[in-house]
C-alpha positions as CSV (number, residue, x, y, z in Angstrom):
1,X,90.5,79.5,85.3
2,X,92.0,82.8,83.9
3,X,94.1,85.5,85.7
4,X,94.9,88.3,83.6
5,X,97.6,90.9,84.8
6,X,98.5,94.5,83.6
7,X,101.7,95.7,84.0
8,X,101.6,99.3,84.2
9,X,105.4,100.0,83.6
10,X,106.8,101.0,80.5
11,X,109.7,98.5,81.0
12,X,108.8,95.1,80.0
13,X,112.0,94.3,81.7
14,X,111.7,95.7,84.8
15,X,111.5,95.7,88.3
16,X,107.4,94.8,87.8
17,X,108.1,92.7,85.5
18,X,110.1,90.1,88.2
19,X,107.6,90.8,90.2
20,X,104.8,89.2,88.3
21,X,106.7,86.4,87.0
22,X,107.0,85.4,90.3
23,X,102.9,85.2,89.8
24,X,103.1,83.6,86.6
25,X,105.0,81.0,87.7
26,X,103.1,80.4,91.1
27,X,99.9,80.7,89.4
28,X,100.8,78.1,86.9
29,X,101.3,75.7,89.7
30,X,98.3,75.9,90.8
31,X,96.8,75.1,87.2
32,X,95.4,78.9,86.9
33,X,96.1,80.1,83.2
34,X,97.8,83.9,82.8
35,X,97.7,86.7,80.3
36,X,100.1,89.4,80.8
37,X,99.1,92.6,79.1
38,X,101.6,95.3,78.7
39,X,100.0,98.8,79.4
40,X,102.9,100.9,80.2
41,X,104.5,102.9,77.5
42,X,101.4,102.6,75.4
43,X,99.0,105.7,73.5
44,X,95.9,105.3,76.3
45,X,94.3,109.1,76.6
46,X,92.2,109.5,79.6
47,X,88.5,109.6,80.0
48,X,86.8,112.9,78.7
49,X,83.4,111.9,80.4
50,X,81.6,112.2,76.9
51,X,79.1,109.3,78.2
52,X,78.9,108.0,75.2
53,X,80.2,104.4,76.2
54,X,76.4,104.5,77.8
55,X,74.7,104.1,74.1
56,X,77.7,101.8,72.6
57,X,78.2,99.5,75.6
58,X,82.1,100.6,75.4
59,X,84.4,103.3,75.3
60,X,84.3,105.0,71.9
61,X,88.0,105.6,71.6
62,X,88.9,102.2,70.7
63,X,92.4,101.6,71.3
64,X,93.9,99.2,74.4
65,X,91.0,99.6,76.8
66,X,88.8,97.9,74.6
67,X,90.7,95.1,74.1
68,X,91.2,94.8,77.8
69,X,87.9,95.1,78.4
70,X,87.0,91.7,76.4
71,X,90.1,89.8,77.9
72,X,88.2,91.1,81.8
73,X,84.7,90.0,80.8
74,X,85.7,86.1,80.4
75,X,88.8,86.4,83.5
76,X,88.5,85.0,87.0
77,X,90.7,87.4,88.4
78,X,92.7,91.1,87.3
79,X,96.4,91.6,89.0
80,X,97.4,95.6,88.5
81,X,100.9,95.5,88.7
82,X,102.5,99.1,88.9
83,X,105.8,101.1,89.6
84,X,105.1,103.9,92.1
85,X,105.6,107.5,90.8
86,X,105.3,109.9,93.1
87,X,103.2,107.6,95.6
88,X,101.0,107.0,92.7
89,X,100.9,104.4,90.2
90,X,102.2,105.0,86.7
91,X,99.6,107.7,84.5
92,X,99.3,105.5,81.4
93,X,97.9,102.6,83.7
94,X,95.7,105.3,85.7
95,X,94.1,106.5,82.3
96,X,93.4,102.9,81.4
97,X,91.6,102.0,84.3
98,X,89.4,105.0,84.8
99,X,88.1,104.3,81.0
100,X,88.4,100.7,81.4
101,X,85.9,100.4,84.7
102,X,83.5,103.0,84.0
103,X,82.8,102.3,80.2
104,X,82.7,98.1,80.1
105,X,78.9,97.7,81.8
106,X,79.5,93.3,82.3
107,X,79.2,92.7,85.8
108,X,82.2,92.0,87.8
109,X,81.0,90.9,91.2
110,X,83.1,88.4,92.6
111,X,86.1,88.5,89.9
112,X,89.1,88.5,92.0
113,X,91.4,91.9,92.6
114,X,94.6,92.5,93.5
115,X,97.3,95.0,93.1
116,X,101.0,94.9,93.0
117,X,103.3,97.9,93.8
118,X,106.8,97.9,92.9
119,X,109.3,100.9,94.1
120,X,112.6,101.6,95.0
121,X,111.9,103.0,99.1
122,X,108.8,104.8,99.5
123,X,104.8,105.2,98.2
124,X,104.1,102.1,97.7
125,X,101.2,101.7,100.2
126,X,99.7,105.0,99.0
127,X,99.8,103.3,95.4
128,X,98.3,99.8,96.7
129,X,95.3,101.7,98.2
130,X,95.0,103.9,94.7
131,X,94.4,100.7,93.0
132,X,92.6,98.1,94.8
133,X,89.4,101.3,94.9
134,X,89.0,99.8,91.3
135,X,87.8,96.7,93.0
136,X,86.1,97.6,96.2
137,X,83.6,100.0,93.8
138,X,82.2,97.5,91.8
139,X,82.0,93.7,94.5
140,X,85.3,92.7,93.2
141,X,86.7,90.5,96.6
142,X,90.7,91.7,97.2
143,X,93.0,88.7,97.6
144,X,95.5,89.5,100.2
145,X,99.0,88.3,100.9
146,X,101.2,87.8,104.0
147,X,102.5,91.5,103.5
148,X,100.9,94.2,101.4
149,X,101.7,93.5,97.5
150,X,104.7,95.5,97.0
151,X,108.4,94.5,95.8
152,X,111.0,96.8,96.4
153,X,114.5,97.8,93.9
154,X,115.3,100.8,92.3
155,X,117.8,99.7,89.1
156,X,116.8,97.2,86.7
157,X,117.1,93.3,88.2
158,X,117.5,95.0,92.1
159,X,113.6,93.6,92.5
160,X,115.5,89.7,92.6
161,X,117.1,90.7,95.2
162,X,113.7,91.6,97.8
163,X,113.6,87.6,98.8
164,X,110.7,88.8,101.3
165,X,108.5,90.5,98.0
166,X,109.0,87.7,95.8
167,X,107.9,85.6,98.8
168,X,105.0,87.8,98.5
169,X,104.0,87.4,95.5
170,X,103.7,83.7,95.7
171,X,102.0,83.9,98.7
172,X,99.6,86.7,96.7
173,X,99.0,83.9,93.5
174,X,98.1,81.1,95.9
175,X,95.7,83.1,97.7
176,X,94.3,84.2,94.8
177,X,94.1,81.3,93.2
178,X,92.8,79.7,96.4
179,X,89.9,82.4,96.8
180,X,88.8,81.9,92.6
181,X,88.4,78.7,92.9
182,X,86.3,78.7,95.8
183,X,84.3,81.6,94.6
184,X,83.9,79.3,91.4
185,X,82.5,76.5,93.4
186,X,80.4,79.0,95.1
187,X,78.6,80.5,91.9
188,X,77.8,76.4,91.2
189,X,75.8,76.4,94.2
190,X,74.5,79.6,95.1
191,X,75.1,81.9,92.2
192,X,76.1,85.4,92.2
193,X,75.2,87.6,95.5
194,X,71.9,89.8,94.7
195,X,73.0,93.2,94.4
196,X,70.5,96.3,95.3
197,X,70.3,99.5,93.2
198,X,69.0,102.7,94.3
199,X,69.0,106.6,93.4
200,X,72.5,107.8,93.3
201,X,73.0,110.8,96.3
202,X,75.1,113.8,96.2
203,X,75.6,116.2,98.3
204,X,73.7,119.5,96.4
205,X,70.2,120.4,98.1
206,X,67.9,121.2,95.9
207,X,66.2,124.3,97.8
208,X,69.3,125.9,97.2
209,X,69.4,125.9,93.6
């Protein structure tokens, strides 16, 4: 079984960086196989909603998304690992994930989410709630922890110091780890839950066009 994990910050030393080698390591235990994929820092425009990834089956800039997009399809489980920037997650990752969900059309029901928020005081929930909607939109179960995911330090190496994140994070890897295997089992048994499709609703009446 395969975790993959995108680290959103553009220090590949950083404060996110402990944070999800303290998954690596936990996950590893539990005989799950990882991928890191470094996201932050990189050339990733955002989506232009040109709809063309409709007729190609992908995004037609093809650059990073892409290639995350294959390494998703085969995964048991995505980690989004993120600094907080003004109670958001960091742009570059933002862009990435807005091309990366709507263009790649494999289905994702029951692959495992889970974010990770790292900051040095404040916005971290508002960032953990920003990026587990990537999951909840499209049947992805959330694996939780015994805290929400965040670690906390401000300069680089602080994040060692948060003995209650790190504990988090393991915590976060053996759930997770936990809930893909069952879901695995599961799909051996019952398969994958039917899903229902309808007409797609807004909020425009048409009398008043």
């Amino acid at each position: 079984m395969k975790a993959l994990i995108l680290n959103g910050s553009p220090k590949t030393n950083g404060n996110t960086a402990i944070a999800i080698n303290e998954l690596v390591k936990t996950f590893e235990s539990e005989g799950i196989e990882t991928e890191v994929c470094q996201i932050g820092g990189k050339d990733i425009r955002g989506c232009i909603a040109c709809g063309k990834c409709s007729e190609l089956g992908h995004c037609v800039f093809d650059d990073a998304v892409n290639e995350i997009a294959a390494k998703f399809e085969i995964a048991d489980g995505l980690i989004l690992a993120s600094p907080v920037y003004f109670a958001s997650a960091n742009a570059t990752l933002i862009a990435l994930l807005d091309r990366l969900f709507y263009s790649s059309h494999f289905n994702k029901t029951m692959k495992v989410g889970a974010s990770v928020v790292v900051a040095r005081r404040g916005g971290c929930s508002a960032t953990f709630d920003e990026l587990n909607k990537y999951f909840t939109i499209c049947g992805m179960p959330v694996a939780s922890s015994t805290y929400w995911n965040s670690v906390h330090g401000r300069n680089q190496g602080e994040a060692e110091f948060d003995i209650e994140g790190l504990r988090t994070m393991r915590n976060l890897a053996h759930n997770m780890s936990f809930l893909m295997k069952s879901i695995s089992l599961g799909k051996e048994k019952y398969g994958i839950p039917e899903t229902e499709y309808g007409v797609p609703t807004n909020f425009i009446r048409d009398d008043l066009k």
